[in-house]
N, C-alpha and C positions, 0 to 999 in steps of 0.2 A: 655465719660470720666469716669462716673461712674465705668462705666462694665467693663472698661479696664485703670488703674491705669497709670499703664507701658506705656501702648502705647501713653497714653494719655502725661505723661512726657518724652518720647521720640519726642513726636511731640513739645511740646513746647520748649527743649534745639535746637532742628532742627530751628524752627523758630527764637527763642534768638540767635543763630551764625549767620544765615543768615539776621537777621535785624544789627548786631555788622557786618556783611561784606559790608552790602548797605550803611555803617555811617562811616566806614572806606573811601568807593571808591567816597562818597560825599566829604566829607576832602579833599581828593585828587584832585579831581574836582574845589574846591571853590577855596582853600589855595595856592597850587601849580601850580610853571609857568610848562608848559609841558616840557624844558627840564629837569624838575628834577622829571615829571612822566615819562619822556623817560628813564631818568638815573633808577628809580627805576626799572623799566622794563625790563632791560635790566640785572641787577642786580639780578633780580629775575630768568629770564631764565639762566642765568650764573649758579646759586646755583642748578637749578635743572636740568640742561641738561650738565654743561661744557661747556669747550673752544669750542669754534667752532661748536656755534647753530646756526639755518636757521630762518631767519627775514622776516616777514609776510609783505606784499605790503604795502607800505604808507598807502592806505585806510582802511588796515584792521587797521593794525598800531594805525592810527587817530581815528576808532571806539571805540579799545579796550582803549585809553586815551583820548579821549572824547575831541575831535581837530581835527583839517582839515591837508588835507596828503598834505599843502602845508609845515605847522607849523614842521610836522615829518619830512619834508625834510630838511626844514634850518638848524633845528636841530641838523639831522643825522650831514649833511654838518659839520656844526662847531664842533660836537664830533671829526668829523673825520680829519678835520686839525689840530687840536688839539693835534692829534695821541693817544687820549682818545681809540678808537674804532680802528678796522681795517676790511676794508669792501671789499668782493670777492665775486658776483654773491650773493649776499643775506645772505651770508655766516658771521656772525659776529665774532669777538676775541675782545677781551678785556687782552689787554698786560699788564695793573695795576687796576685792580680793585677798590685800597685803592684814587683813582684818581678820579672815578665817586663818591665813598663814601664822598669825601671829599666837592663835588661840591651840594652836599644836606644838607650840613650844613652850 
């Protein structure tokens, strides 16, 4: 740390964002019912992929929000009567956006 300043403070703002994303995705975990970590989710691949992104297996699903792919199922289910979501072979759309937004408040 001495010998190298720099690296030495590049290594700590590395660890200070990566412990602010483990304390972010605990929130998430404690605080939140899974359909409003599904909504985020979903919301999130939307802003960075667009209309018409490809949705990872229940299981994987359940891993990445920290729930059983029984829970990602009901879930889905009820976004999608809902007409929240539109679902084609894994394939998602999201017709109103302002719709999932509003169900996380």
């Amino acid at each position: 740390m001495e010998a190298r300043p720099p690296l030495a403070r590049a290594l700590i703002r590395y660890l200070a964002r990566r412990q602010g994303q483990l304390l972010h995705l605990l929130d998430r975990l404690v605080f939140h019912e899974v359909r409003e970590r599904l909504c985020e989710f979903l919301l999130e691949k939307l802003s960075q992929e667009g209309q018409g992104f490809h949705l990872p297996t229940n299981p994987e699903l359940a891993a990445l929000l920290g729930t059983v792919p029984e829970a990602v199922s009901r879930n889905l289910g009820q976004l999608y009567r809902q007409g929240l979501i539109q679902l084609k072979r894994r394939r998602v759309e999201i017709p109103n956006p302002q719709a999932l937004v509003d169900l996380l408040k």
